[in-house]
C-alpha positions as CSV (number, residue, x, y, z in Angstrom):
1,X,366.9,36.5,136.7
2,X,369.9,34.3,137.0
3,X,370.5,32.1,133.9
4,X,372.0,29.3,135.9
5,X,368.7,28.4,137.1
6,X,367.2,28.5,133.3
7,X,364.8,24.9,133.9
8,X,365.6,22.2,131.6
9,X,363.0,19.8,131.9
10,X,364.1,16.4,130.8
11,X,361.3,14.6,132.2
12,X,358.4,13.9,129.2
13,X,356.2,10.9,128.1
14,X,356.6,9.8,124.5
15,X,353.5,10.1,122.0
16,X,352.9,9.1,118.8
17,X,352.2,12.0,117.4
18,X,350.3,12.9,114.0
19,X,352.2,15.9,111.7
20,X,350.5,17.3,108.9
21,X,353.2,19.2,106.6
22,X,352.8,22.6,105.7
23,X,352.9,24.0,101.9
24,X,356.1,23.6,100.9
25,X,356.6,27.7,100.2
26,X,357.1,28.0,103.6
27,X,360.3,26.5,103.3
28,X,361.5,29.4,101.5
29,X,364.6,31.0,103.4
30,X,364.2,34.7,103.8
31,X,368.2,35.9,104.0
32,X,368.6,38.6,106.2
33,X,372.1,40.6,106.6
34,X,373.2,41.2,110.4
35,X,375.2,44.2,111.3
36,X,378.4,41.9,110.9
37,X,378.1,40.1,108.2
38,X,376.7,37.0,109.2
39,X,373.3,35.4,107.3
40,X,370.7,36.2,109.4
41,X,368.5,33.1,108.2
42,X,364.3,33.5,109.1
43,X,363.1,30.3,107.8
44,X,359.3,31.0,109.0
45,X,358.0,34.6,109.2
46,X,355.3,35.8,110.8
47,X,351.7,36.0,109.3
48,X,348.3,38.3,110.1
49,X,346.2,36.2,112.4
50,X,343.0,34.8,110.2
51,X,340.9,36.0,112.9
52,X,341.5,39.5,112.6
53,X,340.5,40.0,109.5
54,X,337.2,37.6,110.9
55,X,336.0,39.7,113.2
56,X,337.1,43.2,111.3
57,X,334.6,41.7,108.8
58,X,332.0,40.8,111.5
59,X,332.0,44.3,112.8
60,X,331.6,45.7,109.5
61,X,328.4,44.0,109.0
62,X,326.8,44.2,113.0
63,X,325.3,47.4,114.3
64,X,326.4,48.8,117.5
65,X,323.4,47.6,118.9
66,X,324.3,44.2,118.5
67,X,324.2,42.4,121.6
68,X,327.6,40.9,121.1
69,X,329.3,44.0,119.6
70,X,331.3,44.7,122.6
71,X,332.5,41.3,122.9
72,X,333.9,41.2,119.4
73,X,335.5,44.7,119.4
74,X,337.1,43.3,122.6
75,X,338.6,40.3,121.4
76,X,339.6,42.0,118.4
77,X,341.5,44.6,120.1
78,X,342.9,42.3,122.5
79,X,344.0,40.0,119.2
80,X,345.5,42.6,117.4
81,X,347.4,44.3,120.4
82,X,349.0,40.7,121.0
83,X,350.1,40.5,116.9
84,X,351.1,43.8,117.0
85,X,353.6,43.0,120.6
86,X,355.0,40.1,118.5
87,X,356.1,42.2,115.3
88,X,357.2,44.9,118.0
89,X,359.5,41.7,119.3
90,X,360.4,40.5,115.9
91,X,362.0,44.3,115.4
92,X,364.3,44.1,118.4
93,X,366.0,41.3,116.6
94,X,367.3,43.8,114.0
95,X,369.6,45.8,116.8
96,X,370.9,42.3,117.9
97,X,374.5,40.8,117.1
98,X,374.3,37.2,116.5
99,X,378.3,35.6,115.9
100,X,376.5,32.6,116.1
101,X,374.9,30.2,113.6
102,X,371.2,30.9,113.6
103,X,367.4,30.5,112.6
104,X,364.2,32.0,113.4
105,X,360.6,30.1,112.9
106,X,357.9,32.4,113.8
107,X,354.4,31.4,114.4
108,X,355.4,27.6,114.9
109,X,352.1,25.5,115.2
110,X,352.9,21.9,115.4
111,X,349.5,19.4,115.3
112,X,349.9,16.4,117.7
113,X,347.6,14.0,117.8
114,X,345.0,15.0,120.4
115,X,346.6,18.2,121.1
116,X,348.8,21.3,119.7
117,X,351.6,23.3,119.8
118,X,351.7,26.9,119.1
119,X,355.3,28.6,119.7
120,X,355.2,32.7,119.5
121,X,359.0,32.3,118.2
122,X,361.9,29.4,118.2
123,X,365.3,30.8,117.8
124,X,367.5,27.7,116.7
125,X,371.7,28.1,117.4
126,X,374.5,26.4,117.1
127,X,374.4,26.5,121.1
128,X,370.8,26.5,122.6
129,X,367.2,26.4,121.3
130,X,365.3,29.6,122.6
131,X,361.5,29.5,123.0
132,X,359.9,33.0,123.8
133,X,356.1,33.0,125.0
134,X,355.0,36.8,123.8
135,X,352.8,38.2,125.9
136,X,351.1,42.2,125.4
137,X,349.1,42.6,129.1
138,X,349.0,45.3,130.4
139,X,348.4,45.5,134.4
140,X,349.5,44.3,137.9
141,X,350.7,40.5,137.0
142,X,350.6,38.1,139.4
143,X,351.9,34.2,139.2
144,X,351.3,32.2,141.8
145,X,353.7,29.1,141.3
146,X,351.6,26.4,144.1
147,X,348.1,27.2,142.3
148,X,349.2,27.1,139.2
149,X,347.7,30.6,139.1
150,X,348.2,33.7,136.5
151,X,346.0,37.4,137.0
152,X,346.1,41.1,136.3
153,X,345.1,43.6,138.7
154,X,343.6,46.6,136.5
155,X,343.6,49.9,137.6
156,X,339.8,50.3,138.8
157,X,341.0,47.3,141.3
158,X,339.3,44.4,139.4
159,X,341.3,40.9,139.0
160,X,341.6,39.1,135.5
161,X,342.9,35.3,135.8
162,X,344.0,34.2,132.9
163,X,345.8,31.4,131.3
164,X,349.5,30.7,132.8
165,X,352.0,31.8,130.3
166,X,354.3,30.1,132.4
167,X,352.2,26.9,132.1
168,X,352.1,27.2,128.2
169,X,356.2,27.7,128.0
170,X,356.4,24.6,130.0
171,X,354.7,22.1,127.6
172,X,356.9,23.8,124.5
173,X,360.1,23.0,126.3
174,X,359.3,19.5,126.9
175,X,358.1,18.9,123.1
176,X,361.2,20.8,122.1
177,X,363.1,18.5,124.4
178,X,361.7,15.5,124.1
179,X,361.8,16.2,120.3
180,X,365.9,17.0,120.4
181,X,366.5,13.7,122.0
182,X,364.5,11.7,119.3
183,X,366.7,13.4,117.0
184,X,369.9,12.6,119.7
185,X,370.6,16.0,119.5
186,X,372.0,17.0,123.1
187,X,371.0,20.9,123.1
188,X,369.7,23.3,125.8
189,X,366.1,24.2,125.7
190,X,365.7,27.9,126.9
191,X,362.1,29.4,127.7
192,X,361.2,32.7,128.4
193,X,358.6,34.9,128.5
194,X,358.6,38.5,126.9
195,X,356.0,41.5,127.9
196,X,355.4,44.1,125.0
197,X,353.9,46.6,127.0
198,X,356.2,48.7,129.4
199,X,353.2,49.3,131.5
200,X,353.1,45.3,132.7
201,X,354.4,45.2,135.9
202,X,355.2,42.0,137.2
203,X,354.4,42.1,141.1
204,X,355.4,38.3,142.2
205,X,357.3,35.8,139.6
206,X,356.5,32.4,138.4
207,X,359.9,30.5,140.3
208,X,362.8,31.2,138.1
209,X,361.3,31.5,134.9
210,X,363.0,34.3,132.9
211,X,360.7,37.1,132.2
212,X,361.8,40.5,130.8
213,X,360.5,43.3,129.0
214,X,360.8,43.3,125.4
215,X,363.6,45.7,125.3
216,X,365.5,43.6,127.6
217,X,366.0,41.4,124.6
218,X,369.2,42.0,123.7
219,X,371.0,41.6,126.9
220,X,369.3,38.5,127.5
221,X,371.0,37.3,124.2
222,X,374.2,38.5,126.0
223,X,373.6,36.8,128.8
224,X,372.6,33.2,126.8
225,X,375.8,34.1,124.9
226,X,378.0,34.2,128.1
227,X,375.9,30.5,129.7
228,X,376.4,28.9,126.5
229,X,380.0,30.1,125.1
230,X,380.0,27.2,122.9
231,X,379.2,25.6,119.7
232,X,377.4,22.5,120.3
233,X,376.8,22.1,116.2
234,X,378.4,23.0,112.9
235,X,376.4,25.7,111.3
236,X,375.3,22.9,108.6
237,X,373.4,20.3,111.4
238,X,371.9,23.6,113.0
239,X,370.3,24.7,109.6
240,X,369.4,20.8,109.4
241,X,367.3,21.0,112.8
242,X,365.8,24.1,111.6
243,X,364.5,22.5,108.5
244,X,363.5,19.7,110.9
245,X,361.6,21.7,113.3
246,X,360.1,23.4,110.1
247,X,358.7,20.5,108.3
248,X,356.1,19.2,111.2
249,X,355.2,23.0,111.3
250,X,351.2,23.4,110.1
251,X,348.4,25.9,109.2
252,X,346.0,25.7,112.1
253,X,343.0,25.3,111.0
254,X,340.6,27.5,110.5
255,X,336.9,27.9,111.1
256,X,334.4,29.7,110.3
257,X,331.7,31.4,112.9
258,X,329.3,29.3,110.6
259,X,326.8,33.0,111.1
260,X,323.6,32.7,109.2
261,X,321.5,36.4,109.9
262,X,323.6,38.1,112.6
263,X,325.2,40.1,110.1
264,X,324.3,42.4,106.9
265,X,324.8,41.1,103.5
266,X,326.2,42.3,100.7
267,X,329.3,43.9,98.9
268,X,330.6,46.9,100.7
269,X,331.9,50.1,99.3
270,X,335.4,50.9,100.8
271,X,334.5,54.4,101.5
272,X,330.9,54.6,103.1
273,X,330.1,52.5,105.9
274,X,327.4,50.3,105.8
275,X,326.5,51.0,102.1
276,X,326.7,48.2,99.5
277,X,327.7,47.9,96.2
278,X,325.0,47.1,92.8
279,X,326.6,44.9,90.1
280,X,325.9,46.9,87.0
281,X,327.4,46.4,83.2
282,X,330.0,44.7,84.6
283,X,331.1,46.5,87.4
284,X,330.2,47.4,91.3
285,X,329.5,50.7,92.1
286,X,328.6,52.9,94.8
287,X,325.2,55.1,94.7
288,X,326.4,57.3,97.1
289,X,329.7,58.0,96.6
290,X,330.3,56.6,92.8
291,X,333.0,54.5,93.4
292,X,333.4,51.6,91.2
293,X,335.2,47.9,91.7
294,X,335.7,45.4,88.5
295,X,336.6,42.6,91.8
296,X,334.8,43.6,94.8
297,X,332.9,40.4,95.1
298,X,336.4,38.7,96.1
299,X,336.8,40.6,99.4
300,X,332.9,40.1,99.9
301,X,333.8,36.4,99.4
302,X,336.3,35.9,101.6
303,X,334.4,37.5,104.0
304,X,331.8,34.8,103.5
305,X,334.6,32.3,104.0
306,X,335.2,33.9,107.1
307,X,332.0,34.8,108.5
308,X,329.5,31.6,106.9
309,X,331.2,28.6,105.7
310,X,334.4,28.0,103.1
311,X,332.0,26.9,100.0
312,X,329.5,28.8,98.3
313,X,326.8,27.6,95.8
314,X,325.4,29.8,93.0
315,X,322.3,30.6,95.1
316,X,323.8,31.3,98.3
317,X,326.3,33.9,96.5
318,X,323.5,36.0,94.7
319,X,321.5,36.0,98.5
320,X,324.9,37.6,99.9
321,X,325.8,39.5,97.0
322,X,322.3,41.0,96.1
323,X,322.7,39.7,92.2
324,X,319.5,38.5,90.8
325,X,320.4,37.2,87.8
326,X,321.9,33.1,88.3
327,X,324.0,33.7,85.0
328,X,325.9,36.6,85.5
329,X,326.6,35.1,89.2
330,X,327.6,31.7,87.8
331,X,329.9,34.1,85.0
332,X,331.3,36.1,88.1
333,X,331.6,32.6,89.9
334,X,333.5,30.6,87.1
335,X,335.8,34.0,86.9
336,X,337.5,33.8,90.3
337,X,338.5,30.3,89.2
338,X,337.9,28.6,92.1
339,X,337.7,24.9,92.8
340,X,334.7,23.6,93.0
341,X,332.9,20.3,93.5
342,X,329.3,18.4,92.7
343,X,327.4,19.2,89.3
344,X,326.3,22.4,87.6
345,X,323.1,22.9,89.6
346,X,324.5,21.7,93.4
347,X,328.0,22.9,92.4
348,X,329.7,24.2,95.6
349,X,332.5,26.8,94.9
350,X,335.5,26.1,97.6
351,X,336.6,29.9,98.7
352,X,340.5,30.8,99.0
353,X,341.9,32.5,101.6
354,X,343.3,34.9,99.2
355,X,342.8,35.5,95.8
């Protein structure tokens, strides 16, 4: 890898794009102290992916027998092993010596108007803006830079194509570019990919795209330090592009597998698989094991959310829960003190993502 072939692509078409503004608490700074001193500023942090806890749910509910089983457990492995390579990223930062002015947004998903953004992590200096595509594959990797082509040779000899990381880095850098230049803000835009897994060997490389291991991150930030020696902004207008960057930041959406009988009903105890919960005086228990909940129906709703659709009605939540009785569901109902829209008896309950 030789920085002074790093890509800077200044060639985009302008858009009008669309932003929809995220809650402002993610605007929070989170001060972090690096080993000399400096503020180590995270302005984003990283969050759970939505659809692990979705398909954790699923699996709950779905025999083994299921026809899709497999195919869920899959993508839920292959989900989680990809957030658990970008916290395993996010940790190398901590053993890395930044004398420069600096901010990290993790999880950046920016909503254009006919398409999206979503950034694994932006690092924002005083000197550059880093992009990192984070990437846990494990495997034989091969890019083939005339096709356009990205696959993993497994160990049993079978080929995986897959979507070009090199590709997705490509369309960040020109939105970060092209994004820096409406702001006339003249500042390198560095891409690069990171593997998580030491067992990712790369057999043929995608041009001069910089790929490393993830442990490789600190001398890369050596070598970015030694390119770029320096400052292109005060520490004040880099905290300002941060904030920038930050505000056209969004929740992606989220939806719901909209299931209707491909899963079990019910609340679930916490200690027996597959056994539900009775609401009696007032609280959820157990028969097998006795174990008791005063607010197990809120996990057994946000499963709902997750699994059905993000409103409930009175009817719909005694059919999931099991409850009978339409008053004490519409007491347990009125209790979470959730929104909720339309009259008492077609009254929809909208379901938080967490209580």
């Amino acid at each position: 890898m030789y920085l002074d072939s790093i890509p800077i692509h200044s060639d985009s078409t302008s858009n009008n794009f669309k932003f929809h503004l995220h809650n402002t608490h993610i605007l929070a700074i989170l001060k972090v102290i690096s080993h000399k001193g400096e503020d180590r500023l995270i302005i984003k942090t990283r969050t759970k992916p939505p659809e692990i806890f979705q398909l954790e749910s699923l699996l709950q509910r779905t025999p083994t027998s299921h026809p899709q089983h497999a195919h869920w457990t899959e993508k839920l492995r292959r989900i989680t092993a990809g957030y658990h390579g970008e916290l395993r990223v996010d940790s190398f930062w901590h053993e890395i010596e930044l004398s420069l002015p600096h901010y990290f947004i993790h999880d950046l998903f920016i909503q254009k108007e006919k398409s999206s953004h979503q950034i694994d992590s932006v690092l924002v200096t005083s000197r550059f803006v880093l992009a990192l595509e984070i990437k846990s594959i494990s495997g034989l990797l091969n890019f083939d830079p005339t096709l356009r082509q990205f696959s993993r040779t497994n160990k049993d000899g079978t080929i995986d194509g897959m979507h070009n990381p090199d590709d997705q880095l490509r369309r960040h850098e020109k939105w970060l570019e092209q994004f820096l230049r409406k702001q006339r803000i003249q500042l390198p835009v560095v891409g690069a990919i990171i593997f998580t897994y030491p067992s990712s060997v790369i057999q043929s490389r995608a041009g001069s795209r910089i790929m490393i291991q993830s442990s490789g991150l600190p001398h890369l930030m050596e070598q970015l330090a030694i390119r770029y020696p320096r400052d292109i902004l005060s520490k004040k207008k880099t905290e300002t592009l941060a904030q920038n960057i930050l505000t056209l930041h969004s929740i992606k959406p989220f939806i719901s597998l909209g299931l209707t009988d491909s899963f079990s009903p019910g609340v679930l105890c916490p200690n027996c698989p597959r056994c539900v919960l009775h609401y009696r005086g007032g609280k959820w228990r157990c028969q097998d094991c006795q174990h008791f909940d005063l607010i197990a129906h809120l996990d057994a709703l946000r499963q709902y959310r997750s699994l059905v659709k993000p409103t409930i009605s009175n009817r719909e939540f005694r059919d999931f829960t099991g409850i009978t009785s339409p008053s004490i569901a519409s007491k347990l109902l009125t209790s979470t003190k959730m929104p909720y829209h339309g009259s008492f008896k077609d009254r929809q309950y909208v379901i938080p993502e967490v209580f």
